[in-house]
N, C-alpha and C positions, 0 to 999 in steps of 0.2 A: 504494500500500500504506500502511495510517493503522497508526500506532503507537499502542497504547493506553497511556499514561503511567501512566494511574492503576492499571492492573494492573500493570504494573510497581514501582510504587511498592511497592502491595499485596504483593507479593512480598519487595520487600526490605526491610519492616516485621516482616513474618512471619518472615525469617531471623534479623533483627538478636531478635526475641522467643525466637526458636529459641536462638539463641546465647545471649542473658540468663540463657536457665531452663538451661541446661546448668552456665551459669559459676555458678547461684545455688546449682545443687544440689553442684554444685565445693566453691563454700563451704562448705558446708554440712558436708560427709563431713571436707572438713579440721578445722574448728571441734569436731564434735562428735565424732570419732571417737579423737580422742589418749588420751583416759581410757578405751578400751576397749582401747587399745592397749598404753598402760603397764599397765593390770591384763590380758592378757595377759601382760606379762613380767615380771608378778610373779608370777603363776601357775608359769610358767617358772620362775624362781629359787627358790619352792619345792620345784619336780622335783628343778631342780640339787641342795639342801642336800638332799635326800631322796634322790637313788641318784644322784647323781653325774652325768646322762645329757650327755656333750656334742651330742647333737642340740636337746635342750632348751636348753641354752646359747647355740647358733647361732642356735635360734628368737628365745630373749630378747632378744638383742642385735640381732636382724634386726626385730623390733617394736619395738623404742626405737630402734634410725636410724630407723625409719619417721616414726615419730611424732616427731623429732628435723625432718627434713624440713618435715612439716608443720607445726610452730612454726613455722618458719621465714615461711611464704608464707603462712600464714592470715590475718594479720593485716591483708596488704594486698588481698587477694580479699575479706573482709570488708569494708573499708571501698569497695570497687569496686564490688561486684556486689551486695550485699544492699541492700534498699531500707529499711532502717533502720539507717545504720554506726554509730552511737552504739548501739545495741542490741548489734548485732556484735558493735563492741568489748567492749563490756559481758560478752557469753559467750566471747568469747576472754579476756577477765581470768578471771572463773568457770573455763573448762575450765581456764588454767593453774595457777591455785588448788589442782584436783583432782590434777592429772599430779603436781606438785611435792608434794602431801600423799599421795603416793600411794611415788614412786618415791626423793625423798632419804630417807626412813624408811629403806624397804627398803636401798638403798646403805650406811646404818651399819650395819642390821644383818650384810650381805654383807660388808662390811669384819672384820667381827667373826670374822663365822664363816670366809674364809679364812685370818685371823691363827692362829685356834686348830685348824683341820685341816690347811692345807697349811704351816706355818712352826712347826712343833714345837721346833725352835728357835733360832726368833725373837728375833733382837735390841732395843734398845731404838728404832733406828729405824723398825723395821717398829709396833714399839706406840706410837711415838710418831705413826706417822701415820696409825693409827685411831683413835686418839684424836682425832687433828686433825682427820679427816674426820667423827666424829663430832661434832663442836665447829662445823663447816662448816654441817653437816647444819641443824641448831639452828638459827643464826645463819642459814641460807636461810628457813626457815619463820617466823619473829623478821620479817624483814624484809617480805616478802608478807604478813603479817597487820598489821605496822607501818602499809604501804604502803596499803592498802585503808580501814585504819579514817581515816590521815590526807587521803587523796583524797574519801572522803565528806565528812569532817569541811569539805575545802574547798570541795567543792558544796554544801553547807549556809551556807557562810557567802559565794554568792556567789561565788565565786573556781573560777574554767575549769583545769583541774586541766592542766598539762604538762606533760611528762614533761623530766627533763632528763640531761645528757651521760651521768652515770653509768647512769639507769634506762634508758634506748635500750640502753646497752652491756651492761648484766646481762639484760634480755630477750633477747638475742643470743646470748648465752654460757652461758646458765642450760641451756637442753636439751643444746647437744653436749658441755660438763662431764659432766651427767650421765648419758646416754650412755656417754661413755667411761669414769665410775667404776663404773658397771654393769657392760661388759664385765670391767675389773680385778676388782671384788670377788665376781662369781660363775665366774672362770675356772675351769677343770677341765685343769689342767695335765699329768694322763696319760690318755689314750685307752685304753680298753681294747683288749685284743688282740682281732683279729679284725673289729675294725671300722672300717668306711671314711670315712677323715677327708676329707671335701671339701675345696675351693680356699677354697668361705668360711668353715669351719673355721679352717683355714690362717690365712690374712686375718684373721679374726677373732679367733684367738689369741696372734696378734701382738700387736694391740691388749691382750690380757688380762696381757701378758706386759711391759709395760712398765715399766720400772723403777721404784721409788719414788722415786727422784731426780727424775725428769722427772714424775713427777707432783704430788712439792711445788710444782716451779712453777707447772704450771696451777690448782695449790687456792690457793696462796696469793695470787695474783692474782686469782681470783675471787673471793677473801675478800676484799680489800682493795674491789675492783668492788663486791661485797654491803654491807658498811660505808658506800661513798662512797653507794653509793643512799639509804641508810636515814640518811647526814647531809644530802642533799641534798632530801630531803623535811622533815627537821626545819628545816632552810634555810631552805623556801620557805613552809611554813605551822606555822610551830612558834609563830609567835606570835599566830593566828587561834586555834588551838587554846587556849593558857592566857590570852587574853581572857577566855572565860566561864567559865575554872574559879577563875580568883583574882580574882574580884569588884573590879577596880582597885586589890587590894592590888600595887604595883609593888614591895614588899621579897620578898613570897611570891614573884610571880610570876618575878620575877630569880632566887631559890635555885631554884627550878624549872628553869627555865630554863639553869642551868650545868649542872646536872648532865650532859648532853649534850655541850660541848663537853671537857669535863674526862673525860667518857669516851673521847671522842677523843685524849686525850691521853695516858692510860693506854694504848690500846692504839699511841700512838708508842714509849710505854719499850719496851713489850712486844715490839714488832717489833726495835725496839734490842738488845734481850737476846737473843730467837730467835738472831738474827744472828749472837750470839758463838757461842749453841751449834752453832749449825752451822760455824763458822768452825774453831771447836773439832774436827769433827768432819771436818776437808779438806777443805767443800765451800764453798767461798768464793763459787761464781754462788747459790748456794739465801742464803748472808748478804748478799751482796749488793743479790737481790731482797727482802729485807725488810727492808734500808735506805732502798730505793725507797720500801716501803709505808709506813716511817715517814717519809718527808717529807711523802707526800702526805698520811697523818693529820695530822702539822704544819702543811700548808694548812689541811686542813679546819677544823682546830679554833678556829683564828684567823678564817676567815673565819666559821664559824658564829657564833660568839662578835660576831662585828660586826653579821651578819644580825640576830642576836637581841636588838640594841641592848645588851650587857654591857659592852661597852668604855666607854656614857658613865657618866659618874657621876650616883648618885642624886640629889635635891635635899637641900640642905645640912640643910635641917630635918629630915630622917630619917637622916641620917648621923651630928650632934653628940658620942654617946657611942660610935659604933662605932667601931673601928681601920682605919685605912686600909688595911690588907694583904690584897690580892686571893689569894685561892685559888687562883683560878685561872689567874693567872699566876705564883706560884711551882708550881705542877702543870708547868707548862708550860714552864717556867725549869729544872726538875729531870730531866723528859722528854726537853728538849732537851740538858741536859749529861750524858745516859746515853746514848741513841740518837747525837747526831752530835760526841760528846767523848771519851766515854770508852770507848764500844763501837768505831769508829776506832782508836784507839788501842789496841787490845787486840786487835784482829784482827789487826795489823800485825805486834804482839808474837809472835802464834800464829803466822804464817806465816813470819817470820825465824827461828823457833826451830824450826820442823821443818823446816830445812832445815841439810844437814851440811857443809856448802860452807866451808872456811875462812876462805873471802874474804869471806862473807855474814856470817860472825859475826863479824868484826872490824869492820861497822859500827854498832855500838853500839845496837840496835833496841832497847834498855829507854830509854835517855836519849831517845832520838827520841820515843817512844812517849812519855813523861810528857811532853816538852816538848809536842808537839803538844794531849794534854788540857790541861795548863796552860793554854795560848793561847784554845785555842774555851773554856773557862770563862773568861777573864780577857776575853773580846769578847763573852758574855752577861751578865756583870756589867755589863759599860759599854753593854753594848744597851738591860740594864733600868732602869740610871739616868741613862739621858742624856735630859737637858730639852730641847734643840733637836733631835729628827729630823728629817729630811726627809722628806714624804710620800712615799708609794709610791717609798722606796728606802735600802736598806741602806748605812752606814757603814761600809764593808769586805766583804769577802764573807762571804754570812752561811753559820751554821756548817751547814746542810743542803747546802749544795752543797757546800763543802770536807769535810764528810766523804763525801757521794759521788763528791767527785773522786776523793780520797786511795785510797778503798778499789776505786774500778775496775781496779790498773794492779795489785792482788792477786790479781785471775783469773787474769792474764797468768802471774803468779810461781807459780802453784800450776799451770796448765798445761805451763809450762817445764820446772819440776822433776818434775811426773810425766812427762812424755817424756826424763828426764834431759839436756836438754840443757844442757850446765854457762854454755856464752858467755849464751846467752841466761836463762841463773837470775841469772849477776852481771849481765847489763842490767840486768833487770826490777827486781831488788833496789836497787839503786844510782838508778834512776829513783822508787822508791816510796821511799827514805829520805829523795832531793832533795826531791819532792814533797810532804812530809809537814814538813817545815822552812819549804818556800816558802808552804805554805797556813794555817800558823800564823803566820808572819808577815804575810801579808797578809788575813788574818781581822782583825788589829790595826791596819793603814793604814786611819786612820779616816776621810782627806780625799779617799778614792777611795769613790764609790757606785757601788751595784750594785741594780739595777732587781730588785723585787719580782718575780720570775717569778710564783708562783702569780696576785699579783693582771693580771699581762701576760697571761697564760693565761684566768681569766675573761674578761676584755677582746678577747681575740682566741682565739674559738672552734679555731679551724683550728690555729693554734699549739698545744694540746693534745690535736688528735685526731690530729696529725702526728706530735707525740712520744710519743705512745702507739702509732703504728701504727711507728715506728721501734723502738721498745722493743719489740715484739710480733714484727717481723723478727727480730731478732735474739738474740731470750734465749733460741734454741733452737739455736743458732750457736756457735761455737768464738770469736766476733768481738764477743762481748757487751763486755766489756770494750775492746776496742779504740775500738769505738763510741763507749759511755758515755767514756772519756776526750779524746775530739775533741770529742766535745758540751762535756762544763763547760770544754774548755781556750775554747772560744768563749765561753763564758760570762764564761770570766777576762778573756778579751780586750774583754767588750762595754763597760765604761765609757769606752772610746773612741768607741762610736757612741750609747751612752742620755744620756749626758751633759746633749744637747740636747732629750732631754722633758722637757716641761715636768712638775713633781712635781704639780700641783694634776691634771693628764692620768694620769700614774703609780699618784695614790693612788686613782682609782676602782677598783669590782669591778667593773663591767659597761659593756661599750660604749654602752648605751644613758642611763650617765648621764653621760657624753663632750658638756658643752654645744656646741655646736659656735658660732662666734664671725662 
């Protein structure tokens, strides 16, 4: 009996083609079908603001997971199966372009409109966070048009466009955000009588139903995620870009050029400030995550600020009549003594004072509280005048971590005391006064260093996608704080093992400029 190979063959040529053209037209429905899907659930949300229909509702939100979904997986079936992935990719960026100019619009406007029919009335927190979402809104479409015109701009000049940690992570997070701000802001909170609410009503109303609390922290994370994209493209090609616009005028192209990082820096006060209002307001994990985002704007803006070559100084010939005093680092010196000086400090204050504990007010949380500012402003004075640093490493702790130490072990104290339990308010209290003493002072031991985290993180990929996926565990947890304070106590503890990096290894931003010897 002879075996024919070659029909054989012929067969499993044909199946493997078979299969190709199934996975091409795969692609295909994923790629092209999401904007017909979001404009389905815009459709839908105009039903909703026009008679209320929760069936229409259940639809909307059942075509935005859909399409939610296929974000997800398009991307990599596009570059698998299509026999042009640069093209692919090229209409998976185009369709996201669409879904997003399509569906964060609609989301403020849905915001709007359940502020003003279902919250009649409505607090300031509820308008403060459609406002926000509106503000979101903005700043997502700000960054996708940012994003496009500077990826052209670096195919034009040569340069292979990659994408990096922040832009990975905001493609990931961009469609189920909004998703779920869709469900919230076209929820239909009463059913009418007579009608039958389904499981995925049910299910789905959940989702609509969620508190504004837990949804500040998913926006304001993603805000901060939106931001890091849009410095992280300014990072990589901001200065391919004002090459041709400022004609090797290097004075232009430097005032150009700050304005970015010093925007970055603005938005540290800003998160600084948030912080109090909300601390203000008993909700110490919502101030705390946006003590988070003002650190990592404090990364940014420094390390942008290096990208962009600001940090050297002009040639002397163009400096002679000007004043030496950088902008941009008293921005950035003022930033920092609002967000991790005096915003600390003040939170501290709000939290020992709403609380009626005899024992808690007898330990003096105004003195505490001024000495602790005192200290972090008296260790950014000698941060910004001192001639001999050390490369890639702090003279004391620097004041972003001590004020995220200080303020972690405040979750605990505002948990405590809403579940009344008294032993545990005088721990927490008496642990956050010590701490707050011990971090000012050693903000000021200036012969102990402490390793650049931010520039460690550049340096070691894994080390920031690990503490990001730990902070992501847990800021939905009751243990947020517990966390965050075993993290920086390790941090306290690390100048006993950084000691022996070497600083010229320290002060690099990226492992690949690590000469290796």
């Amino acid at each position: 009996m002879r075996i024919n190979f070659n029909r054989i063959e012929d067969r499993r040529k044909n199946l493997m083609s078979r299969k190709l053209l199934i996975s091409k037209k795969a692609t295909t429905i994923l790629i092209y079908s999401r904007p017909l899907l979001v404009f389905g659930g815009m459709l839908c949300a105009v039903g909703v603001i026009w008679n209320r229909s929760p069936a229409l509702y259940t639809l909307g939100v059942t075509l935005l997971f859909i399409s939610m979904t296929f974000d997800l997986v398009d991307g990599w079936f596009a570059a698998r199966f299509q026999p042009h992935p640069t093209l692919a990719q090229l209409a998976d960026r185009i369709m996201d372009k669409i879904v997003y100019s399509i569906i964060f619009p609609l989301i403020a406007v849905g915001m709007m409109w359940r502020l003003v029919n279902f919250s009649s009335d409505f607090n300031r927190i509820e308008l403060l966070h459609a406002i926000f979402v509106l503000f979101m809104c903005i700043a997502v479409l700000i960054r996708d048009n940012f994003a496009s015109f500077m990826r052209n701009f670096a195919i034009r000049q040569g340069q292979e466009p990659e994408p990096s940690e922040f832009t990975r992570l905001r493609t990931i997070v961009a469609a189920p955000v909004s998703a779920l701000l869709y469900a919230h802001a076209f929820y239909v909170p009463e059913v009418p009588l007579g009608s039958a609410a389904s499981r995925l009503y049910a299910w789905i109303s959940w989702l609509g139903s969620l508190p504004v609390r837990g949804l500040f922290f998913i926006e304001i994370l993603f805000l901060i995620i939106t931001f890091g994209s849009i410095a992280a493209y300014c990072r990589k090609y901001g200065s391919y870009c004002l090459d041709d616009l400022c004609l090797d005028d290097d004075v232009l192209r430097r005032q150009i050029l700050s304005l970015l990082p010093n925007a970055l820096t603005v938005m540290n006060a800003m998160m600084g400030l948030l912080g109090v209002f909300f601390a203000n307001q008993g909700r110490f994990r919502e101030a705390y995550l946006l003590l988070i985002g003002a650190a990592i704007f404090d990364k940014l803006d420094g390390a942008m600020a290096r990208r962009l070559g600001l940090t050297t100084p002009l040639p002397k010939a163009e400096n002679k009549s000007k004043p030496k005093i950088n902008l941009g680092s008293i921005m950035d010196d003022l930033a920092d003594g609002v967000s991790f000086c005096i915003v600390p400090a003040w939170m501290f204050y709000i939290a020992f004072s709403g609380i009626e504990d005899p024992f808690v007010q007898k330990l003096a949380a105004g003195p505490i509280a001024i000495f602790y500012a005192l200290m972090g402003i008296i260790r950014l004075i000698y941060f910004t005048l001192d001639k001999s640093p050390i490369p890639g490493f702090f003279k004391g702790m620097p004041t972003p971590a001590a004020a995220l130490f200080v303020t972690a072990p405040l979750i605990m104290l505002s948990q405590a005391a809403a579940q009344g339990s008294t032993d545990w308010v005088r721990f927490w209290a008496v642990f956050c006064a010590v701490l707050m003493v011990l971090n000012g002072v050693i903000m000021n031991i200036y012969p102990i260093r402490y390793l650049h985290l931010g520039r460690f993180m550049s340096r070691r990929p894994w080390f920031a996608r690990g503490s990001m996926l730990l902070l992501l565990t847990f800021v939905f947890t009751p243990y947020l704080g517990h966390m965050a304070v075993c993290y920086l106590f390790l941090y306290l503890l690390s100048p006993l093992v950084t000691w022996r990096i070497d600083p010229e290894v320290a002060a690099k931003e990226n492992h690949s400029d690590i000469q290796t010897r």
